[in-house]
TIPA-780123 format. One record per residue: residue in three letters; chain; x, y, z of N, C-alpha, C in turn. Coordinates in Angstrom, 2 decimals. Atoms other than C-alpha are relative to their C-alpha. Layout:
// residues N
+-----+---+---------+---------+---------+---------+---------+---------+---------+---------+---------+
!   r ! c !     n_x !     n_y !     n_z !    ca_x !    ca_y !    ca_z !     c_x !     c_y !     c_z !
+-----+---+---------+---------+---------+---------+---------+---------+---------+---------+---------+
! ala ! A !       X !       Y !       Z !       X !       Y !       Z !       X !       Y !       Z !
...
+-----+---+---------+---------+---------+---------+---------+---------+---------+---------+---------+
// end
This chain:
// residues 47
+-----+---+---------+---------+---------+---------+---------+---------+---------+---------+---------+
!   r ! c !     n_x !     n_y !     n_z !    ca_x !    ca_y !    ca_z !     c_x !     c_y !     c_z !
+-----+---+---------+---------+---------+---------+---------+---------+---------+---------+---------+
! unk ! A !   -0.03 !    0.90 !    1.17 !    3.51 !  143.19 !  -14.47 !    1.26 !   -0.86 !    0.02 !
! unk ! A !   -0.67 !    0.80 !    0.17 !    5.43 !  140.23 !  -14.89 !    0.41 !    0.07 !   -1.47 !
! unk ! A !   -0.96 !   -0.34 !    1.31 !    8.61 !  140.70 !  -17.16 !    0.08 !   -1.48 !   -0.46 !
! unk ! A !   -0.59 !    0.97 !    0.62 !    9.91 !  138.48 !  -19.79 !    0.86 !   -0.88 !    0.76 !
! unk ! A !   -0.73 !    0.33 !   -0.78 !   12.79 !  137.74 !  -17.52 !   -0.49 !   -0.98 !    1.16 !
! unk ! A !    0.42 !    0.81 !   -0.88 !   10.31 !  136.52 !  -14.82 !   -0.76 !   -1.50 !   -0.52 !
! unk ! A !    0.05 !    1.12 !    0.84 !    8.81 !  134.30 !  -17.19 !    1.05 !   -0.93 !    0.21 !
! unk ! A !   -0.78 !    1.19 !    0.18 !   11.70 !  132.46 !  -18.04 !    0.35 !   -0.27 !    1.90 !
! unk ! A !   -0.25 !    0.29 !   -1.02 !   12.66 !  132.45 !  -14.47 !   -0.51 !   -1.54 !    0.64 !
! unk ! A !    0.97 !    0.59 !   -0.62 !    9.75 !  130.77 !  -13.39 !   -0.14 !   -1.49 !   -1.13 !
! unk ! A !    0.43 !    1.15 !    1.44 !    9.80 !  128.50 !  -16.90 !    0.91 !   -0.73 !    0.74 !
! unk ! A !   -0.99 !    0.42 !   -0.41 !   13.22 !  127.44 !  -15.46 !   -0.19 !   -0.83 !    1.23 !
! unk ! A !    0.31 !    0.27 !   -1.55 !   12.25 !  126.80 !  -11.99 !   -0.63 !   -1.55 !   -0.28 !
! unk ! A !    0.39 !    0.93 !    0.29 !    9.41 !  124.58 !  -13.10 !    0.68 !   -1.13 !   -0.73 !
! unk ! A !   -0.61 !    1.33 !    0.67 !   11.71 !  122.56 !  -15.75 !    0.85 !   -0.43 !    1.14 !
! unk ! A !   -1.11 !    0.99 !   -0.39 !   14.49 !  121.57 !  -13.30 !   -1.13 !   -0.41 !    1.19 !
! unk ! A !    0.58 !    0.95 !   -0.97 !   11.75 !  120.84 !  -10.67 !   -0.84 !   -1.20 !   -1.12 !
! unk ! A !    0.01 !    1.42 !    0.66 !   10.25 !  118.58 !  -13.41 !    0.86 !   -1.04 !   -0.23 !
! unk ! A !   -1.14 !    1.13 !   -0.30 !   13.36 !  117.11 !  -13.80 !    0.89 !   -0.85 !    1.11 !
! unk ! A !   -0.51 !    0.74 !   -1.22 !   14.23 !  116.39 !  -10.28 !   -1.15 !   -0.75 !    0.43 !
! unk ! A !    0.70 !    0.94 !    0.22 !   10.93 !  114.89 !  -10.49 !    0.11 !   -1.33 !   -0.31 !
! unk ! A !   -0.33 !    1.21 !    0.76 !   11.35 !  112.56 !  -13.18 !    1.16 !   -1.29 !    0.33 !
! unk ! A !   -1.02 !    1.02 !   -0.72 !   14.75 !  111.54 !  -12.09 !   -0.43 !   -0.70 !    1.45 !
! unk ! A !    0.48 !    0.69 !   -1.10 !   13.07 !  110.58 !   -8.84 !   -1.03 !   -0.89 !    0.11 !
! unk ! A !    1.04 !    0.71 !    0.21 !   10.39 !  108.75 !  -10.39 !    1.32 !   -1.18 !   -0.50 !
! unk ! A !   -1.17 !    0.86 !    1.02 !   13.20 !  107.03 !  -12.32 !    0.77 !   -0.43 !    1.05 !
! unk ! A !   -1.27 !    0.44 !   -1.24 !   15.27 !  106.19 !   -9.27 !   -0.90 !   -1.34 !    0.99 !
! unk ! A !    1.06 !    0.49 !   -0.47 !   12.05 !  104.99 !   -7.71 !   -0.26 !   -1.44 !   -0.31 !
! unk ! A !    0.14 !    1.33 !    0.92 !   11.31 !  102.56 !  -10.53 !    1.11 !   -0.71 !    0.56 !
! unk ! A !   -1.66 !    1.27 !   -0.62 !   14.93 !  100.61 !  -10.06 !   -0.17 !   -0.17 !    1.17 !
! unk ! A !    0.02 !    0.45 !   -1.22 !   14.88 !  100.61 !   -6.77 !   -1.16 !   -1.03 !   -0.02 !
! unk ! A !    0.91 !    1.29 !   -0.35 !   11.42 !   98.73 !   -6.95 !    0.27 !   -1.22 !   -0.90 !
! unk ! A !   -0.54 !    1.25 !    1.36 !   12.80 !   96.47 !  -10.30 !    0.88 !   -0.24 !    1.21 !
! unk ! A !   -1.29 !    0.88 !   -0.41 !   15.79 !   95.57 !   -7.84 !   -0.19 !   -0.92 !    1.05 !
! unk ! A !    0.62 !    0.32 !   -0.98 !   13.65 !   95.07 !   -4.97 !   -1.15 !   -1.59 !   -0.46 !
! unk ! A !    0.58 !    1.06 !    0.26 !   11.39 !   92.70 !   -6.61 !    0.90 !   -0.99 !   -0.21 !
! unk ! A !   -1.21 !    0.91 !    1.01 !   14.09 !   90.94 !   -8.80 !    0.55 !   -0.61 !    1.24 !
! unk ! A !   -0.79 !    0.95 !   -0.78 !   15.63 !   90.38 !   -5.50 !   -0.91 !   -0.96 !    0.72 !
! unk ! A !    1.52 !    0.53 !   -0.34 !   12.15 !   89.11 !   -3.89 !   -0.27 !   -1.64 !   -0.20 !
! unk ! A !    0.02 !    1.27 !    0.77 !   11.79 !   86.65 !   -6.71 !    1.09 !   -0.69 !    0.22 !
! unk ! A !   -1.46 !    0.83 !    0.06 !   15.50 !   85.75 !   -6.88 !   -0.10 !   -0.82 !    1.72 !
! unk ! A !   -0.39 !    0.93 !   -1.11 !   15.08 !   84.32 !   -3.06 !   -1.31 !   -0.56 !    0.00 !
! unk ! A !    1.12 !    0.98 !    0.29 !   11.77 !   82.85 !   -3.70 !    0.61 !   -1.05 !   -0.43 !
! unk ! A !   -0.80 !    1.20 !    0.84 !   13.53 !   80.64 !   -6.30 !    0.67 !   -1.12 !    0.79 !
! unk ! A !   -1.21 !    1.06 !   -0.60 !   16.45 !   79.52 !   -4.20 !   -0.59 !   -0.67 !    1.11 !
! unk ! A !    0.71 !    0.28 !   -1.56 !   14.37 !   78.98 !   -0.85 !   -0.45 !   -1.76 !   -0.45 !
! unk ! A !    0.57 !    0.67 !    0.10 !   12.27 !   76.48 !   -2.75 !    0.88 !   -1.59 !   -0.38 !
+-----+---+---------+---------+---------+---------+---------+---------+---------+---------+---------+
// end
């Protein structure tokens, strides 16, 4: 039987891998906002 203790263990586990998730979804995003932004920004000047 799985203790209380393993519970949280495992509760734990899952939250910071959700959160190294998220932050990597989130890192993701900017990088593609900076990537475009820069994209566009030499579209502009080219023309």
């Amino acid at each position: 039987m799985a203790t209380d203790k393993d519970y949280n263990y495992l509760a734990d586990k899952a939250y910071s891998f959700d959160v190294a998730r998220e932050k990597k979804k989130v890192e993701y995003l900017l990088k593609m906002d900076k990537f475009l932004k820069m994209k566009i920004y030499l579209k502009n000047t080219k023309s």
